[in-house]
C-alpha positions in Angstrom: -5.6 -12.6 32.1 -3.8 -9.6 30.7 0.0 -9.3 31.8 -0.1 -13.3 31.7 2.3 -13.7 28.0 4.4 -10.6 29.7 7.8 -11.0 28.1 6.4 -13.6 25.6 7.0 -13.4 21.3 3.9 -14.5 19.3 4.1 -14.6 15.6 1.1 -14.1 13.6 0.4 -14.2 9.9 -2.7 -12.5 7.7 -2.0 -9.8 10.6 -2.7 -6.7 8.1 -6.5 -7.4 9.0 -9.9 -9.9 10.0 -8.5 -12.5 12.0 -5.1 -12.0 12.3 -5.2 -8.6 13.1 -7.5 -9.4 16.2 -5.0 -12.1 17.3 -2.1 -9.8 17.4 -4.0 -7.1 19.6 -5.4 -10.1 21.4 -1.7 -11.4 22.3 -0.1 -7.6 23.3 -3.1 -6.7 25.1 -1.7 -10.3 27.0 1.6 -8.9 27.7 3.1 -10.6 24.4 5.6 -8.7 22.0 4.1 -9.5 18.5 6.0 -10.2 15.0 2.8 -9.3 12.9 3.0 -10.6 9.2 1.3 -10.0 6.2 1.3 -10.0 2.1 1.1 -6.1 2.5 3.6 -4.7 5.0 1.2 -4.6 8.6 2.5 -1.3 9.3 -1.1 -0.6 11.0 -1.7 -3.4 13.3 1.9 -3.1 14.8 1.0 0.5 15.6 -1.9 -0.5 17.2 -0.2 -3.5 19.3 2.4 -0.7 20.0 -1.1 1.2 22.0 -0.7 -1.7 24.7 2.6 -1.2 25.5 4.5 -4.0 24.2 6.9 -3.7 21.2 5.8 -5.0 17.5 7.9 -6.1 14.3 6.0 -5.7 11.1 7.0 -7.9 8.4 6.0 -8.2 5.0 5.4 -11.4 3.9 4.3 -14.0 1.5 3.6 -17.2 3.6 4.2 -19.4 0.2 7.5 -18.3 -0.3 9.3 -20.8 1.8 13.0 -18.8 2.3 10.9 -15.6 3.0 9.0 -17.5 5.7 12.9 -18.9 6.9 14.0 -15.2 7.3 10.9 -13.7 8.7 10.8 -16.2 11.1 14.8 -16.1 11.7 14.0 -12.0 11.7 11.4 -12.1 14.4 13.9 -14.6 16.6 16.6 -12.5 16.3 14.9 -9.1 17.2 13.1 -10.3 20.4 15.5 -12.9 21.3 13.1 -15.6 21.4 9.2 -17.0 20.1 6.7 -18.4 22.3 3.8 -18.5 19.9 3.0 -18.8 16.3 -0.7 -18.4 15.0 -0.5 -19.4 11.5 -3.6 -17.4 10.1 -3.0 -15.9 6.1 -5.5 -17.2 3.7 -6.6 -16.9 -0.1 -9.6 -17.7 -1.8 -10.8 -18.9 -4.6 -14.1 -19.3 -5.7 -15.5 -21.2 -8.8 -16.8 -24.5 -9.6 -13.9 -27.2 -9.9 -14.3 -27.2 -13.9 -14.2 -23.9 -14.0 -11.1 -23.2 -11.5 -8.0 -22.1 -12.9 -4.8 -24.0 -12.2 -3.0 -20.8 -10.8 -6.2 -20.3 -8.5 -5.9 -23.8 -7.7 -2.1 -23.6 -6.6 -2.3 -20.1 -4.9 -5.2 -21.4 -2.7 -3.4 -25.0 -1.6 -0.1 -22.8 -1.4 -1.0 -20.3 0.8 -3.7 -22.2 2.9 -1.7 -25.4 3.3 1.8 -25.0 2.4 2.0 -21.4 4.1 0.7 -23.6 7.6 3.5 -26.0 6.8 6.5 -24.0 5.7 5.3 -22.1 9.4 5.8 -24.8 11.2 8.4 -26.0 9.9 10.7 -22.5 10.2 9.1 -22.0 14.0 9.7 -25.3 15.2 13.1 -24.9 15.8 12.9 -21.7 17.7 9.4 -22.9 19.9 11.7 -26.5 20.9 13.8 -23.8 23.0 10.6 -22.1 24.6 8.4 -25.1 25.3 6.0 -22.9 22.7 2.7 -23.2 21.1 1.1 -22.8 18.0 -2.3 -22.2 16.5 -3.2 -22.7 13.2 -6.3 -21.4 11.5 -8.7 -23.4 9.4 -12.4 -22.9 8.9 -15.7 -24.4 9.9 -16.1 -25.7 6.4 -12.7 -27.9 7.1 -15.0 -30.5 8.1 -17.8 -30.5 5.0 -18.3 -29.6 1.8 -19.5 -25.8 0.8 -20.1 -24.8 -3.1 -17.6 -23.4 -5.6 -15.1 -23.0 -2.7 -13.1 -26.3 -3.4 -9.6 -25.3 -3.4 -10.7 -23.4 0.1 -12.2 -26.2 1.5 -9.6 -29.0 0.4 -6.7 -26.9 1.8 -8.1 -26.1 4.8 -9.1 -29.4 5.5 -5.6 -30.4 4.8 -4.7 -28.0 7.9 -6.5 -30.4 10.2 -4.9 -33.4 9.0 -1.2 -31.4 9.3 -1.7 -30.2 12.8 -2.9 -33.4 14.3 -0.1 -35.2 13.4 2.4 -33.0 13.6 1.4 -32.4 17.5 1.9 -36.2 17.6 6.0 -35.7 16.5 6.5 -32.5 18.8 4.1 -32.9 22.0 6.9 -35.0 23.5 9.5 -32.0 22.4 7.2 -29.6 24.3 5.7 -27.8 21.9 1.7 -27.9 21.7 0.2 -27.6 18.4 -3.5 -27.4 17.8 -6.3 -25.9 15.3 -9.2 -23.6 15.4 -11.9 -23.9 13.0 -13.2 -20.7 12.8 -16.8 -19.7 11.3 -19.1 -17.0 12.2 -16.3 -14.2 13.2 -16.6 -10.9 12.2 -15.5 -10.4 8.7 -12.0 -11.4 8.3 -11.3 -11.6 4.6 -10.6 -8.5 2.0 -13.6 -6.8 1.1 -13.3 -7.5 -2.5 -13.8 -11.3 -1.0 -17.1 -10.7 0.9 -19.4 -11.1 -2.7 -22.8 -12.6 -3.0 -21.0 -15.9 -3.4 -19.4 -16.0 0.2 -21.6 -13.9 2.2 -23.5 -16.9 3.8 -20.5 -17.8 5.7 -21.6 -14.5 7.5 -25.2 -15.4 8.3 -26.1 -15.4 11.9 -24.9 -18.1 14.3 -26.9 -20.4 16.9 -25.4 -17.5 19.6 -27.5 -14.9 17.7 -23.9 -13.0 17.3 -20.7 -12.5 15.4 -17.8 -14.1 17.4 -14.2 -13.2 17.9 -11.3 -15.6 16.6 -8.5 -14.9 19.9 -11.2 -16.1 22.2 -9.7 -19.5 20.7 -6.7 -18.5 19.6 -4.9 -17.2 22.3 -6.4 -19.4 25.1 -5.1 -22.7 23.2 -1.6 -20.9 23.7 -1.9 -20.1 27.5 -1.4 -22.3 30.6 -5.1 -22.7 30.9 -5.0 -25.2 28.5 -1.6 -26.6 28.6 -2.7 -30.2 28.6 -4.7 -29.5 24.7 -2.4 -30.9 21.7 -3.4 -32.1 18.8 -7.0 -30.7 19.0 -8.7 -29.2 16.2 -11.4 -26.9 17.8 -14.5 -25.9 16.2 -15.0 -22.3 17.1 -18.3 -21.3 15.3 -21.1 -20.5 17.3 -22.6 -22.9 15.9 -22.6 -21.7 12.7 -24.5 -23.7 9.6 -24.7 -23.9 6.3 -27.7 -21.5 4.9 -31.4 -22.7 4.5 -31.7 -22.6 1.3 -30.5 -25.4 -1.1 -30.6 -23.2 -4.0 -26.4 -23.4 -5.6 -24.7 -20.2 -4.2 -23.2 -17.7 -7.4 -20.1 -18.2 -8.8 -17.4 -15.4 -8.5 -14.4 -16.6 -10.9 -11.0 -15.1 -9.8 -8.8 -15.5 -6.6 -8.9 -12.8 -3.6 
């Protein structure tokens, strides 16, 4: 399918690595110019969508910061002329039992996992209405049950579910598709300070006996193959599980 986005603009947040990263490279090596985002400037991935022949913007970003989001988004119209496709992607983490999780950890994690999908959306919106565009959010397997000492995570991503399906209900008629992937058993995608004892299991090996790749997902929910998909909220996990073992997973205190 390569050359299919040629002359397409996808946007993509958490871009600096994991995920995000493979979803930029996944959209240029489609033909798409890329606007890669990131809390730490993603001077690297643009670089490397540069390698397929398309042009990349790097932007730093913080997707919490709703006016930064406004002018990256306004940035990233204004240098390619147009957007196609958004994949909202950045994360945080915190991990700690509820009583023991701050209220800054607390508010980071909802801000960025939640609010940083919304304040997306709300800033692409406008420009996708005049492209008939798509976007993508990211959420995680565990958007859809419980998982220990990860309860600001889990909350706010479930929250991503619940935002995307109905706000593909306002815009489907306005021509922009908007679904969710639920992504579990990828390759490591968070920092490694992140990948601890306490969130290793989300690593352990899938039904597929393998490690999967996010823009399988990702950038086929954006293509003309599935052009009549809106709304969905797609569980792209191998069939990843929770772990054996019923034993309480460790507790890491402090927010990656």
């Amino acid at each position: 399918m390569n050359g299919d986005f040629d002359g397409k603009v996808a946007l993509v947040t958490g871009a600096a690595g994991g995920i995000g990263r493979s979803c930029a490279l996944a959209f240029a090596a489609r033909g798409a110019a890329v606007v890669v985002c990131d809390l730490v400037e993603p001077t690297d991935t643009a670089a490397e969508v540069e390698c397929h022949g398309v042009k990349a913007l790097s932007l730093q970003l913080d997707v919490a910061d709703g006016s930064a989001v406004r002018d990256a988004v306004d940035a990233a119209a204004r240098a390619f002329g147009r957007l196609d496709f958004a994949n909202n992607n950045a994360g945080a983490v915190a991990v700690a039992q509820l009583a023991d999780l701050t209220e800054d950890e607390w508010n980071r994690a909802a801000s960025v996992n939640l609010g940083g999908v919304f304040l997306g959306m709300k800033y692409q919106i406008p420009h996708l209405l005049e492209t008939d565009g798509a976007i993508v959010n990211t959420a995680s397997i565990w958007s859809e049950q419980g998982w220990a000492v990860e309860s600001a995570y889990v909350a706010s991503k479930h929250g991503v579910g619940g935002l995307t399906r109905t706000v593909a209900v306002d815009y489907g008629r306005q021509g922009i598709r908007i679904n969710a992937v639920l992504a579990g058993g990828i390759r490591p995608a968070m920092t490694a300070a992140a990948l601890t004892e306490a969130t290793a299991p989300i690593l352990s090996p899938t039904t597929l006996g393998r490690y999967g790749e996010a823009p399988e997902a990702v950038v086929w929910l954006c293509s003309a193959g599935a052009a009549h998909i809106n709304g969905a909220v797609l569980l792209v996990g191998g069939g990843t599980s929770p772990p054996d073992s019923e034993e309480p997973r460790p507790v890491r205190p402090g927010l990656s």
